[in-house]
C-alpha positions in Angstrom: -5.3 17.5 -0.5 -8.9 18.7 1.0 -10.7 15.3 0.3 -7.3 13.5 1.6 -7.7 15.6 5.0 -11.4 14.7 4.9 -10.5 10.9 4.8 -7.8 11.4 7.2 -10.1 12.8 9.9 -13.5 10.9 9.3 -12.0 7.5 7.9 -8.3 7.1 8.3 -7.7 7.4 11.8 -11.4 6.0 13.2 -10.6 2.7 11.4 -7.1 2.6 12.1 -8.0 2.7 16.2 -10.6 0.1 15.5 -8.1 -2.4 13.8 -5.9 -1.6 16.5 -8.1 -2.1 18.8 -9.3 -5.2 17.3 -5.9 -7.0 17.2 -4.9 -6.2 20.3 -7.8 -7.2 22.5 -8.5 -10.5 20.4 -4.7 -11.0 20.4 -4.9 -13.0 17.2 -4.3 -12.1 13.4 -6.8 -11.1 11.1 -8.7 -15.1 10.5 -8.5 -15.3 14.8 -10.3 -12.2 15.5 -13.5 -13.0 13.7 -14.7 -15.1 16.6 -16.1 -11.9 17.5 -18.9 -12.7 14.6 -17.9 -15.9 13.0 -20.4 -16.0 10.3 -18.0 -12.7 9.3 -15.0 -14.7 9.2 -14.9 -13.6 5.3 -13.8 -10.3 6.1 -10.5 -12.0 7.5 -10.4 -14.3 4.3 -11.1 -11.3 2.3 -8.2 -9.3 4.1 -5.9 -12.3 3.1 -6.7 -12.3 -0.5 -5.7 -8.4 -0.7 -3.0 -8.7 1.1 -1.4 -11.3 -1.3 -2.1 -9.1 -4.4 -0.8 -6.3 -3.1 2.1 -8.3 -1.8 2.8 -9.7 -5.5 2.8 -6.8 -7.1 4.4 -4.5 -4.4 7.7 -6.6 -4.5 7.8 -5.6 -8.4 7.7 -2.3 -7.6 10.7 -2.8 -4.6 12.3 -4.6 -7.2 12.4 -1.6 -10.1 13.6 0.5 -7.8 16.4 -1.8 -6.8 17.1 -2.1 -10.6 17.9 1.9 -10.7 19.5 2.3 -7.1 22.3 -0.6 -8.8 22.4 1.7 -11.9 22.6 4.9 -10.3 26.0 3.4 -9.4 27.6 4.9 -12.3 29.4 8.4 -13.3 26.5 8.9 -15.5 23.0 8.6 -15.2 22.1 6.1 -18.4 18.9 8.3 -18.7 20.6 11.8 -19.0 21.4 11.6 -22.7 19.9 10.7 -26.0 23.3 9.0 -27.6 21.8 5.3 -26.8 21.1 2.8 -28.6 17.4 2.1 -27.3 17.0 5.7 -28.2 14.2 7.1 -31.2 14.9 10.1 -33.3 12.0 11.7 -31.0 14.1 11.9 -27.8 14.9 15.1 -26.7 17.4 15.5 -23.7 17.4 18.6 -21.7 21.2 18.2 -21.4 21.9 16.7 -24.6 24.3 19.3 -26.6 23.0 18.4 -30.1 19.2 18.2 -29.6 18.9 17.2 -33.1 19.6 18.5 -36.9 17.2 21.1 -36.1 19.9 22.6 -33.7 18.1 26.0 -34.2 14.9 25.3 -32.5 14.9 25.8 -29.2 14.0 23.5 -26.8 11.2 25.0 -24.7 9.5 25.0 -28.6 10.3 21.7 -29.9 8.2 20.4 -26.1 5.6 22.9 -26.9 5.2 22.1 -30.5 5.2 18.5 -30.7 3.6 15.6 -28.8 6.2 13.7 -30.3 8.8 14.5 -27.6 9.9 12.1 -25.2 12.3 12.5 -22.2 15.6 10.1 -22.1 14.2 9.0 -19.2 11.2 8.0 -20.3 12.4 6.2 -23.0 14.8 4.8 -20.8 12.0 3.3 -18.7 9.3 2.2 -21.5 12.4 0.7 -24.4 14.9 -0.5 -21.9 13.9 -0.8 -18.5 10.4 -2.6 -19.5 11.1 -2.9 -23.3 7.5 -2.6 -22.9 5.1 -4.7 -25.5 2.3 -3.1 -27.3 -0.7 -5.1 -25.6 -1.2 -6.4 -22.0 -2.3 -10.1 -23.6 1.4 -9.8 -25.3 3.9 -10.7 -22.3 6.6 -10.8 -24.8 9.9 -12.2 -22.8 10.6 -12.0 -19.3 13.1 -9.1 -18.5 16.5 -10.6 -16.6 17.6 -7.5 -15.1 14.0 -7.1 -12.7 13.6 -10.5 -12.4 16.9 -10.6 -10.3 16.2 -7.9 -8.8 12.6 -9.9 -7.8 14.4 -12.6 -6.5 17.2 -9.8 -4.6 14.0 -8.5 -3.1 12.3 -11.4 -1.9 15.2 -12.7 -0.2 15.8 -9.4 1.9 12.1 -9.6 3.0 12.5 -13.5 4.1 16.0 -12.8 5.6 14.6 -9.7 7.4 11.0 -12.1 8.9 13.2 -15.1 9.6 12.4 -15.0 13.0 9.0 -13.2 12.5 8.0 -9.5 14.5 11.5 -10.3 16.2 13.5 -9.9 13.3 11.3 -7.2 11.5 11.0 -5.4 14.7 14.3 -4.4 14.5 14.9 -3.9 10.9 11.8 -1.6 10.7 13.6 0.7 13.3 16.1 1.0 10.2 13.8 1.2 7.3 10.8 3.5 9.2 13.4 6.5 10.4 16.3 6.8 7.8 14.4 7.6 4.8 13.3 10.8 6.8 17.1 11.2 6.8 17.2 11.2 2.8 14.2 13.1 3.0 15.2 15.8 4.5 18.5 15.6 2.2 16.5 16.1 -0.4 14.2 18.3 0.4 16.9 21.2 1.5 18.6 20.3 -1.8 15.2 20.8 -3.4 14.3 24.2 -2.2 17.7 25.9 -2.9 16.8 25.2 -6.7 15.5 28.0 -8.6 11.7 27.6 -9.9 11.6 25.2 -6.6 9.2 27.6 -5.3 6.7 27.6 -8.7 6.5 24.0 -7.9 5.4 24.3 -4.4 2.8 26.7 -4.9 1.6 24.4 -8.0 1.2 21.9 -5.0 -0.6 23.3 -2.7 -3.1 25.5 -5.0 -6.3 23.9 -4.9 -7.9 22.9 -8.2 -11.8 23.6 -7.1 -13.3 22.4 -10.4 -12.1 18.9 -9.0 -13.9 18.9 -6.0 -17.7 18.2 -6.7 -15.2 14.9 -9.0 -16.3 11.6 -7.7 -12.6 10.0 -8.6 -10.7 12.5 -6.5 -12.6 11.3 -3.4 -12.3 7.4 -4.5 -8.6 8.3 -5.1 -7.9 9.7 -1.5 -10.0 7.2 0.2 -7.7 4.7 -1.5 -4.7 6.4 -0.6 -5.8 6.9 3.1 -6.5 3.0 2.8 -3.0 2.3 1.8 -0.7 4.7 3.7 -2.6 3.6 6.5 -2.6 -0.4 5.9 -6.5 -0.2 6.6 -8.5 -3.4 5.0 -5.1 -5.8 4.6 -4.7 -7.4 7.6 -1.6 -5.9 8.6 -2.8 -3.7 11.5 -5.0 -6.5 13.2 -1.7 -8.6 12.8 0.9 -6.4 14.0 -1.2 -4.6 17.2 -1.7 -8.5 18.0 1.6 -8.5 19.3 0.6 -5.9 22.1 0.4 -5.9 25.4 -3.2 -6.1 26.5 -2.7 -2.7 27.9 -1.1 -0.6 25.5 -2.4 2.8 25.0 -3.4 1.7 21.1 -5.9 4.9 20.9 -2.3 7.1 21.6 -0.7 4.7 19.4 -3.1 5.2 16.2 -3.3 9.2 16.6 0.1 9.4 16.5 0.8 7.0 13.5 -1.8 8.2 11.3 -0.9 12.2 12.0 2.8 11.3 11.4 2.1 9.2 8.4 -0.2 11.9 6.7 2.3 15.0 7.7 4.9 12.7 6.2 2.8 12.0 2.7 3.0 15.9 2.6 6.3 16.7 3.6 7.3 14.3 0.3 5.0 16.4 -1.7 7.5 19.5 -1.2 10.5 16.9 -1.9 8.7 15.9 -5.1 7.2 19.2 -6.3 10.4 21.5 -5.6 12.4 19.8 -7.8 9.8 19.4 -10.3 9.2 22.9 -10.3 12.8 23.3 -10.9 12.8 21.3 -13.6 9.8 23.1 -15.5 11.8 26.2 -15.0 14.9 24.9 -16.9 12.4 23.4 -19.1 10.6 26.7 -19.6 7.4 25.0 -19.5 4.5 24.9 -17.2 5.1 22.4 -14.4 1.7 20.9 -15.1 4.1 19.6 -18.5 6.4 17.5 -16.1 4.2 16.5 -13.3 3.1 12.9 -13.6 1.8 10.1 -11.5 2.1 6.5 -9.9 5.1 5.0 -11.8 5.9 8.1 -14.2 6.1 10.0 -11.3 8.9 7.7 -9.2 10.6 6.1 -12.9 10.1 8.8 -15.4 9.9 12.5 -14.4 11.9 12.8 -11.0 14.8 10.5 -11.9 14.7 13.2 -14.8 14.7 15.7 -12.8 18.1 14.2 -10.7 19.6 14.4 -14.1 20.0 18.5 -13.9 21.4 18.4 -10.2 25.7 18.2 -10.1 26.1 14.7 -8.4 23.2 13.7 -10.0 24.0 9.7 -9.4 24.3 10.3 -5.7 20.8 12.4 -5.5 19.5 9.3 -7.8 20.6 6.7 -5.2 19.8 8.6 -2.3 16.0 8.7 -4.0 16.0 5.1 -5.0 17.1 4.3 -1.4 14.8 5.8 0.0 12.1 3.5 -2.1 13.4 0.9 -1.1 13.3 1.4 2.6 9.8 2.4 2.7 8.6 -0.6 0.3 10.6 -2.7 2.4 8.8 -1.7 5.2 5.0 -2.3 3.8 5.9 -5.8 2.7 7.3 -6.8 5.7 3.5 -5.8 7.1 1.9 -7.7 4.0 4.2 -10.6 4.3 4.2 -11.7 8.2 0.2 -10.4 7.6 -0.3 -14.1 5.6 1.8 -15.9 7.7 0.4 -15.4 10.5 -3.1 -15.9 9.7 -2.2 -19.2 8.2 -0.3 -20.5 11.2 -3.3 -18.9 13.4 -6.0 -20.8 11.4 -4.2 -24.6 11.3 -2.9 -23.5 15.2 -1.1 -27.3 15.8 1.8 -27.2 17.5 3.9 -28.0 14.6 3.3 -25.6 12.1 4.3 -22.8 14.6 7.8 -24.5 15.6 8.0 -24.4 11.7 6.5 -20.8 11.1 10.0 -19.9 9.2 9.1 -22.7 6.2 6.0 -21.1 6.3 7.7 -17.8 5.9 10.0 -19.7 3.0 6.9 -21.1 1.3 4.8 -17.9 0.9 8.1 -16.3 -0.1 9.1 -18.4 -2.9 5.0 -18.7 -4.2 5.0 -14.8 -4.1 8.8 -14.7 -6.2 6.6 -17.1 -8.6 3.6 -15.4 -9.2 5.4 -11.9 -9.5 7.5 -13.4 -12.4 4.8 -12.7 -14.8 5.3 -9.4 -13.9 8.9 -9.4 -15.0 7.5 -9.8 -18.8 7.8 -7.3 -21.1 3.5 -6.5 -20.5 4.6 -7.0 -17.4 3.6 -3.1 -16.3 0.1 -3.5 -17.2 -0.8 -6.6 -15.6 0.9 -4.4 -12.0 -1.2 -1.4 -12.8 -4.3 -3.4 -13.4 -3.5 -5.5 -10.4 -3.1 -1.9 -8.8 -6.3 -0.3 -9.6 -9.1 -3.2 -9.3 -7.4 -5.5 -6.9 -6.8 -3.1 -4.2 -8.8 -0.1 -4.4 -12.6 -0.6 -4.8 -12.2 -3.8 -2.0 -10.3 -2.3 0.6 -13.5 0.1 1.3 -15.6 -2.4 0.8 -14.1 -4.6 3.4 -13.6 -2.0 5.8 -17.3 -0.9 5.7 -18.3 -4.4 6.2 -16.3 -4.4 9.0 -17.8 -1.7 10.8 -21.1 -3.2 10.4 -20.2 -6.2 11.8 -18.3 -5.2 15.1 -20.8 -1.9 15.9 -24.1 -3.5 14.5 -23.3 -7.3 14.9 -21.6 -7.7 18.2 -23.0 -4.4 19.5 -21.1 -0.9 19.6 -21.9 -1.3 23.6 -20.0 -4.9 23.8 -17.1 -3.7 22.2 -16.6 -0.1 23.4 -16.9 -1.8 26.9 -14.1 -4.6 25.3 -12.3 -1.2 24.8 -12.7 0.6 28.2 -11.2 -3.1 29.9 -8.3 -2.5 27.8 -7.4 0.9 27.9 -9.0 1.9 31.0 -11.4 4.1 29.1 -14.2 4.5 26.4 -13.3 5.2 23.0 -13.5 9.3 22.6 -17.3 10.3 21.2 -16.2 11.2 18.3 -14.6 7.8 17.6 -17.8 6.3 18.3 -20.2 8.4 16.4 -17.6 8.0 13.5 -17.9 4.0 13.8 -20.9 4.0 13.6 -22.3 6.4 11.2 -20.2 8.6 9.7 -17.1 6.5 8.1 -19.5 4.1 6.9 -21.7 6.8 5.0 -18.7 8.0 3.6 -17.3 4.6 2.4 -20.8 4.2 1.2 -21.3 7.3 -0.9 -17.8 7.0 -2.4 -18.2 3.9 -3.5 -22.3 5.0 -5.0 -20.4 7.8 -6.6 -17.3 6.0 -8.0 -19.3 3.6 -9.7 -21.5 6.5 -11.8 -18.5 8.1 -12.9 -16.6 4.8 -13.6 -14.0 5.4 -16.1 -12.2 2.2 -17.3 -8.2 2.2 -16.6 -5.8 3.2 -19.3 -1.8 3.9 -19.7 -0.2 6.8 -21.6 -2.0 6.4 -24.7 -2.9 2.9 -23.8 -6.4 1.6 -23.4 -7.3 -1.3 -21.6 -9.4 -4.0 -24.0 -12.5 -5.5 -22.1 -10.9 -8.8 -21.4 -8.6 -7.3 -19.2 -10.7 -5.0 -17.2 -13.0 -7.8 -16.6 -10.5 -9.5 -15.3 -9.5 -6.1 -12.6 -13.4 -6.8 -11.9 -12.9 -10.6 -10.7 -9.7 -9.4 -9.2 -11.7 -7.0 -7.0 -14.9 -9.3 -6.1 -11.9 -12.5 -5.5 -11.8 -10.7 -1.9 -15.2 -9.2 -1.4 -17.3 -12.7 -2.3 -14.8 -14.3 0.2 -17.3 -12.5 2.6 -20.7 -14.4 1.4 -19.3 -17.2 0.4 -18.1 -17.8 3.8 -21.3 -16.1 5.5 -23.6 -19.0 3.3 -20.8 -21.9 4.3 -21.1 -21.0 8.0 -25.0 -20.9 8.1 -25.0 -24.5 6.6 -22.9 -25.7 8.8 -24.6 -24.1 12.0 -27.0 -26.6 14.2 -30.3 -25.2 15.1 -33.8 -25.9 13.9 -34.8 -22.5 12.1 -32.7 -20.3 10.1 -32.9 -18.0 12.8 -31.5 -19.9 15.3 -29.0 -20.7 12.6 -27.9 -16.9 11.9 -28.0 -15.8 15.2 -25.3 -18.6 16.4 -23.4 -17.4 13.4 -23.6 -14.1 14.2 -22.8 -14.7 18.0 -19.6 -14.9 19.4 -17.6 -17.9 20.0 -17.1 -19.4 23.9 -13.2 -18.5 22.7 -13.9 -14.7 22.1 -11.8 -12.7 24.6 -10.3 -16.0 25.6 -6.6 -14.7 25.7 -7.5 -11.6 27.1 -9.0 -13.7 30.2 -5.9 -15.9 30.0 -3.9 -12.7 30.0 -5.1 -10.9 33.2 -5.0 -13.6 34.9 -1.4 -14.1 33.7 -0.4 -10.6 34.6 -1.9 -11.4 38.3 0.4 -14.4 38.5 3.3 -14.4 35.7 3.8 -11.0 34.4 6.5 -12.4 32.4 5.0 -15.1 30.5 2.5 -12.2 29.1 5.6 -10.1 27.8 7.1 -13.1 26.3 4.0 -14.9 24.8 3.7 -14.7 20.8 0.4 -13.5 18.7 -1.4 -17.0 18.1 -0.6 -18.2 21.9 -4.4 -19.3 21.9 -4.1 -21.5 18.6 -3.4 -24.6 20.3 -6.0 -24.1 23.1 
């Protein structure tokens, strides 16, 4: 929790006002805006490719959790008891009345004693839900339950951006404020619990031999990146939409605070009934805890089994997944769409922007099929770790680089002041450019000496595999050469110079719209409020 506060404060919420910031001056998506810098236009490229990983193997996730909110419809939980028939003689249920032939040993023993143990619900998940395969390079057969639910989810995300930011605009109203609702449900039912409190503390203890560990910072800059959106694409595209003046600096210290406070308000949801469940366990909660999809498939809906209702708690919590995954892809989604409408900009792709919608859609249901297969959860969790972790700092630290040291911190905190009416706050601007890209830096110097490759449960990754996390990860970062090298030899001028520096300058077009717009707001205030993101592309 310290290094995530650290992130929040010196990373987080600097870049999220810059992106902000960004999008809504330039008024484009995240390809448009790089006429700041165009030789940097593979930042925006780079953007695109993470946003399209993460948007593959997001809808999986969305899609699990569909699969149990449609089996939590039932009296009983399938996940409470041992009696079924994907079930090993190792399982031990916490509510099962006959544990096994060795009735007499207790069971706060028999999950001391043995590694051998495993939950209902973890077998439930691994032999059932996954019937997962014993190597990554063995897919085995594609699972027919989640790949419906694949196809369930990517047809509420299409139905839901049919008409773009005007349908998602008002679905997000749904899907950003009711799983506080459920949240709140869940957190009063959590506390009344007994051993609730055991949890809690475990939570917010600090574990100071952790600190000086490289992984812990790498692992909250990543999750700053992604509870944020920094790096994808998303925020450039979405604060396009703005009006030119819209207080975005209000806009981003509000978001990120409420974001972060929210991140830690679930942390008592999670850890109260986890602490609950140690207690009926008699075990130490550090036994139960778990992580990424142990934490949301394996040890809480566990812990729903020992609540009365248990089915409604389970699809309250599934719900409530659903609704906040729901919500990122819609970001992720209209994020691609819009920067390929933006970049061909003719008139007819945008009167066709919903086939564009269809088409990314039904290649995203495609590519996610693979991880449907029964090696279908290593493929996400590799996808998960290389493909969107190390490149989303990379990305962002490029570009901060770019806007403060390429186009000039003056030129754009000046863009800023036309906008808002005001400078960017000092500490903003030292933080642009020095400090969050000396922290990006170091944790990414740091992360690499204390690389350790990725593994599951007992599972280690072969080489193959990890190289392929590796290309995964550089796919988005060499966007950023490649494109820098293809724009310099394409460039006119007689020395390479002259060639970089007309790179590195900024188009005739840059802050084109936002001309167009105060002018607009002079004459026709109304055809500013009604004008799309990607007004410009056919100029």
């Amino acid at each position: 929790m310290f290094p995530y506060f650290i992130m929040l404060v010196f990373c987080g919420i600097p870049l999220f006002f810059m992106e902000l910031s960004f999008g809504q001056f330039a008024s484009q998506g995240c390809l448009g805006v790089w006429r700041v810098s165009p030789m940097f236009k593979g930042v925006g490229y780079g953007m695109m490719v993470v946003s399209t990983y993460i948007g593959i193997y997001y809808n999986v996730v969305i899609c699990i959790a569909f699969y149990y909110f449609f089996v939590s419809m039932t009296r009983v939980l399938p996940w409470t008891y041992c009696s079924n028939a994907w079930n090993t003689p190792d399982c031990v249920g916490v509510l099962d009345g006959n544990l096994s032939s060795h009735a007499a040993v207790n069971l706060t023993r028999l999950f001391n004693a043995t590694q051998k143990r495993t939950s209902p619900s973890k077998e439930y998940w691994r032999r059932y839900v996954l019937n997962l395969s014993d190597d990554i390079g063995n897919l085995g057969e594609v699972r027919l339950p989640l790949l419906g639910c694949l196809g369930v989810s990517w047809v509420v995300v299409f139905l839901c951006l049919i008409k773009g930011v005007k349908s998602s605009g008002k679905v997000v109203y749904f899907t950003a404020t009711f799983p506080y609702v459920v949240l709140t449900i869940l957190f009063v039912r959590g506390i009344t619990l007994e051993g609730a409190l055991t949890g809690i503390m475990y939570y917010l203890t600090p574990q100071w031999d952790k600190i000086l560990d490289a992984k812990v910072w790498g692992d909250a800059a990543s999750q700053i990146f992604y509870s944020l959106g920094c790096a994808w694409g998303g925020l450039i595209t979405m604060a396009s939409y703005n009006k030119f003046h819209n207080n975005c600096y209000r806009d981003s210290i509000i978001i990120s605070i409420t974001n972060c406070a929210t991140s830690v308000y679930a942390g008592f949801v999670i850890f109260s009934i986890l602490g609950f469940m140690a207690n009926h366990l008699g075990v130490d909660i550090s036994k139960v805890a778990d992580h990424g999809p142990g934490l949301a498939f394996v040890a809480y809906p566990e812990a729903l089994t020992l609540l009365p209702i248990s089915p409604l708690w389970s699809i309250l919590f599934f719900f409530m997944l659903i609704l906040l995954g729901l919500g990122t892809q819609f970001c992720l989604l209209e994020t691609l769409v819009t920067a390929i409408v933006d970049e061909v900009g003719n008139e007819w792709i945008i009167r066709r922007k919903t086939f564009v919608t269809l088409g990314v859609a039904v290649a995203g249901f495609l590519l996610g099929i693979p991880l449907t297969t029964q090696a279908g959860i290593y493929w996400l969790l590799l996808m998960d770790n290389y493909a969107a972790s190390f490149s989303l700092v990379v990305i962002s630290c490029i570009m901060c680089v770019a806007i403060m040291y390429i186009y000039g911190h003056r030129n754009y905190f000046k863009d800023i002041e036309m906008m808002l009416g005001f400078p960017p706050p000092l500490f903003f601007q030292i933080c642009w450019r020095f400090i969050s890209p000396a922290i990006i830096f170091f944790i990414l110097v740091f992360t690499v000496i204390q690389y350790r490759p990725i593994s599951y449960n007992e599972y280690v990754y072969p080489t193959w595999a990890i190289s392929i996390g590796f290309l995964m990860a550089l796919s988005s970062v060499i966007c950023i050469p490649i494109y820098a090298i293809y724009k310099v030899c394409h460039s006119e001028g007689d020395t390479l110079l002259e060639v970089g520096d007309r790179g590195q300058s900024p188009c005739p077009t840059w802050g084109l719209p936002t001309r167009l717009s105060l002018t607009l707001e002079l004459s026709a205030p109304h055809c500013v409020q009604a004008a799309p993101m990607g007004w410009m592309g056919g100029c």
